[in-house]
N, C-alpha and C positions, 0 to 999 in steps of 0.2 A: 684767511678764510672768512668772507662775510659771514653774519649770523643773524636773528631772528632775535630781540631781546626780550620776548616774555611769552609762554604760551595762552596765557586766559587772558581776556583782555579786560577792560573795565566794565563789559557788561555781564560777567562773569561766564562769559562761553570762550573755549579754545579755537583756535585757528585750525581750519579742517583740511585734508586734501595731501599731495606730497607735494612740500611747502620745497620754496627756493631755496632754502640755507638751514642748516638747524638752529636749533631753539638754544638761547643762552639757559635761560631759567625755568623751567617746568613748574612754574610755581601753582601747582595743583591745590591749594590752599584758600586759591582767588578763585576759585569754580565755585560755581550757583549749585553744587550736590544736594538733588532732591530725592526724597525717597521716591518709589513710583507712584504714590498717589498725594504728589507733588508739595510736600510736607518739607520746609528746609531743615537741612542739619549745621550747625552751626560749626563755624570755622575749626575752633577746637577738637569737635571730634571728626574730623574730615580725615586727619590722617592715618586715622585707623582702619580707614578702608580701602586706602591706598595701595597697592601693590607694587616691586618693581624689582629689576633684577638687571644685572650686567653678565655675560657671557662673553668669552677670549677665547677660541681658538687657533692654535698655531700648528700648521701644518708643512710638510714636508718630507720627501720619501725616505728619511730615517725615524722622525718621531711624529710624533701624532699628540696635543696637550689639549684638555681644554677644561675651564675653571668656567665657576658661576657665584656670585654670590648674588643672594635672595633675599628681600624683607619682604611678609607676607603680615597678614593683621594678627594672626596669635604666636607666629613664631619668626625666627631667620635662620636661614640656611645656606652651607658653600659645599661646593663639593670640586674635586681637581682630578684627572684620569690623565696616563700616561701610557702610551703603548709605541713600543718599537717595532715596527714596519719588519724590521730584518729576523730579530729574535723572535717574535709573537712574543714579550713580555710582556705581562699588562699590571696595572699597577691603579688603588682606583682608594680616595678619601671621600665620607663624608662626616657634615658635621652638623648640627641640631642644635641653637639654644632655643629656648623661652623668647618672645616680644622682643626686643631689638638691646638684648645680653650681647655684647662686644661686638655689635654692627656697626660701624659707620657708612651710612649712605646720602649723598649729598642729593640735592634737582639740579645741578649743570653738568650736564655731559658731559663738555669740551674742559671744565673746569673746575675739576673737584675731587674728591678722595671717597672711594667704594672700599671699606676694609672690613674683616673677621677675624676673630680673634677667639680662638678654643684653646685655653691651655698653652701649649707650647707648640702649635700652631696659628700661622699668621699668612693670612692672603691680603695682596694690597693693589688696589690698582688706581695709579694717578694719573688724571688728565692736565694734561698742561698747554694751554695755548699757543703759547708764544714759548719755542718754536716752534709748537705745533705735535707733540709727541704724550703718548699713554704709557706709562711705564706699567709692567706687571714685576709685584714683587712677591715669593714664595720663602716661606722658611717652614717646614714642617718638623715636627716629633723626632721622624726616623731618618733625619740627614737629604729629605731631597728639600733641594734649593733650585728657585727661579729668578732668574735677572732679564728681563726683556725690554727691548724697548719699539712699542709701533711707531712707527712715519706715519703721522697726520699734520703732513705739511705739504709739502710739493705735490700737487695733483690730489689732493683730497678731494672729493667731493659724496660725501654720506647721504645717504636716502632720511628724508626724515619725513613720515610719517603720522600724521593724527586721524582716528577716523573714530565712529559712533559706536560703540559699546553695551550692547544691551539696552533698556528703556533708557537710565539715566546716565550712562557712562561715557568715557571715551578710552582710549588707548595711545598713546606717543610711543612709538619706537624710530630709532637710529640707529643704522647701522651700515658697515663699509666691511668689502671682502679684499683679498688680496693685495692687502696692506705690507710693505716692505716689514719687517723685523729681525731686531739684531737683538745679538744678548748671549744666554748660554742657562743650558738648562743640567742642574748634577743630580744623578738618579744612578742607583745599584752601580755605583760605582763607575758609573761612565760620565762625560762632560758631551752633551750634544753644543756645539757651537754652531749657534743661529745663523748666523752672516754666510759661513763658510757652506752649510746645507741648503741654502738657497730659501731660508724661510719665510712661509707669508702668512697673515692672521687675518682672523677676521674679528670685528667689534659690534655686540647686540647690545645695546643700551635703551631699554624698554619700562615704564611703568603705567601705570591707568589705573581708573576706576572700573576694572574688568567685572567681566561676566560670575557672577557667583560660581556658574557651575558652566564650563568649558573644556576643550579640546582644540587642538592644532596636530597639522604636518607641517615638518621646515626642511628644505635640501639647504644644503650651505656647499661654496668649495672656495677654496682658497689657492689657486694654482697656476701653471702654465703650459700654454699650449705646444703642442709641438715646435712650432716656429719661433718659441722665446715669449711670444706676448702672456700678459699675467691674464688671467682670467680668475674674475670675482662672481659667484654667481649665488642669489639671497630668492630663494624657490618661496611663499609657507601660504596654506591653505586651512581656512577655518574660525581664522580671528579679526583680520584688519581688512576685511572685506567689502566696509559699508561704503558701497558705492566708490570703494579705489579698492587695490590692493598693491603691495610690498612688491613685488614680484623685479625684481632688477639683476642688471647683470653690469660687471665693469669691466672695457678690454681697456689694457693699460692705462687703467684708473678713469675712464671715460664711463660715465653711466647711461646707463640704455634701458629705459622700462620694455618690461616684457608682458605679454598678456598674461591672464588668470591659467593657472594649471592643475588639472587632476592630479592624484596623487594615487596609485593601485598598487594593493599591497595585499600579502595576506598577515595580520597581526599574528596569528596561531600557528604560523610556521616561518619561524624568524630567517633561518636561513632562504626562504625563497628570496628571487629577485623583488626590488620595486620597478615601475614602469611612471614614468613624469611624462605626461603630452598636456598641451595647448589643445584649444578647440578647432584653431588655424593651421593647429600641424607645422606651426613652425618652432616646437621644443617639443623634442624627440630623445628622449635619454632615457637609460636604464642603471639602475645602480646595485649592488653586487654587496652586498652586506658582508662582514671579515668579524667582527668581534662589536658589543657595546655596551654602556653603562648604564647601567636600569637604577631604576630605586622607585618603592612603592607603598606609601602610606596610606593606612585606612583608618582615621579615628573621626571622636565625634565631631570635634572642631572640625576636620578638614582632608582633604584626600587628594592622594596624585599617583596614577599610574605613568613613570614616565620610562623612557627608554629613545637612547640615540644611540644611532650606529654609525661604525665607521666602517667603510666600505670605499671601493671605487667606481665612478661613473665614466661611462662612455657614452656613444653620441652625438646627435647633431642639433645645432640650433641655428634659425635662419634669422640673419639683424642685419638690418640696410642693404639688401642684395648681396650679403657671403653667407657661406655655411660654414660654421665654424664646428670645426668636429673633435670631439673629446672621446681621448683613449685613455683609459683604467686613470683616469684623474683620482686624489684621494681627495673624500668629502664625507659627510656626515648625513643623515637622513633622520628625525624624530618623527617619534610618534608619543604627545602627551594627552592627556586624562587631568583634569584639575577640579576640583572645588576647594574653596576660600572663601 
């Protein structure tokens, strides 16, 4: 996998645009961070205003998983939800320190270690280049354990992402859907075996000098099409807009930017449908909400209303003369609320 070796360059601006390759180093420390009435802040306290966060989703029509961990400027945060397709069992951690209390979070994507550590809970996730694979590793309190391993090798190619940010900011996200994964997840006494459920994941790998006070929509799906082909599809409206947006889709690991899309929904009645269109009318999907994980903070420091569902979509999308159409796919849909 070529790469990109530094996001800021030596005149202290980042590389903008959906760049060729991802970024080795997000060394957000070499950025020119001004206040907005163009005041520098000096390298030392730059990282304090930094944000950033890694997301795993592993999907498949017996279980549904999907972990975050979070450093944010006054605290860090992970959270892990598990829900069986079959059983409706749902199953949902979070966890809360103080400033970055038993976080470790690296700036290389492709190359480094994202972990949390509450007590006698432990979330791990390692990137490894060579050969090319992100391990997820779980051990919790109550006996559930994760062992996974993504394929980010053969046919990788991750969306990466930098674009403007508010007056003085920017945003870098990376991220790839319908990533092969093996492994095996132990929960309420069952063993789901990844390999053998036809499992696929998806990896958001996002930080920036965001917006104080922001909102986004994200679709995610990690799956396959009737025909066998894998189908990645990375929808989000609200955040990475300046003059590009995120919007990509992957048929068997082939990436295909997709135009900008609406996002219709009613927040105040969770079980209605959402509806996704293009202005082109060439993404036409409707997604069907099934159960999701919320959580919502309101203090002085800092606030988030968030909530993602897991639901399935159906539908059509038109890419290079096919219509590629999605029946009850299982995917994800948010809706978040932030200040920081």
């Amino acid at each position: 996998m070529s790469s990109l070796a530094q996001l800021i360059g030596t005149d202290g601006q980042p590389l903008y645009g959906r760049l060729e390759a991802p970024v080795q180093d997000i060394n957000f420390t070499d950025f020119d961070l001004r206040t907005p009435m163009g005041k520098a802040i000096p390298p030392g306290r730059r990282g304090r205003r930094f944000n950033q966060f890694q997301f795993i989703g592993i999907h498949s029509d017996a279980i549904i998983a999907g972990l975050a961990i979070v450093r944010l400027r006054w605290v860090c945060h992970a959270f892990l939800y598990l829900y069986d397709t079959q059983s409706g069992a749902w199953k949902e951690h979070k966890f809360t320190r103080p400033l970055t209390s038993g976080l470790v979070f690296g700036q290389r994507p492709n190359d480094d270690v994202t972990a949390f550590r509450h007590g006698r809970n432990r979330l791990t996730i390692r990137a490894t280049p060579r050969p090319g694979i992100r391990q997820l590793r779980v051990s919790l309190a109550d006996g559930t354990r994760i062992r996974a391993t993504i394929d980010e090798s053969t046919g990788y190619d991750p969306l990466a992402l930098c674009t403007r940010t508010g007056f003085t900011g920017w945003t870098y996200t990376q991220k790839a859907s319908a990533r092969v994964c093996h492994g095996r997840i132990d929960w309420q006494d069952r063993k789901y075996d990844l390999e053998a459920l036809g499992a696929l994941a998806c990896v958001d790998w996002s930080g920036g000098y965001m917006r104080h006070e922001t909102s986004w929509n994200w679709a995610c799906i990690s799956s396959r099409l009737s025909d066998g082909r894998s189908l990645g599809l990375n929808i989000a409206a609200g955040v990475n807009e300046t003059g590009y947006n995120e919007n990509t889709l992957w048929l068997d690991n082939r990436q295909i930017a997709l135009p900008p899309v609406h996002f219709r929904f009613d927040r105040y009645h969770e079980k209605h449908g959402w509806a996704l269109t293009s202005a082109d009318d060439s993404v036409r999907l409707h997604f069907d909400p099934v159960t999701a994980y919320r959580d919502k903070i309101n203090a002085l420091i800092m606030a988030s209303n968030f909530s993602q569902y897991l639901g399935r979509y159906s539908g059509e999308i038109d890419i290079e003369g096919e219509t590629l159409h999605l029946e009850r796919l299982w995917g994800v849909a948010e809706d978040h609320y932030a200040r920081w």
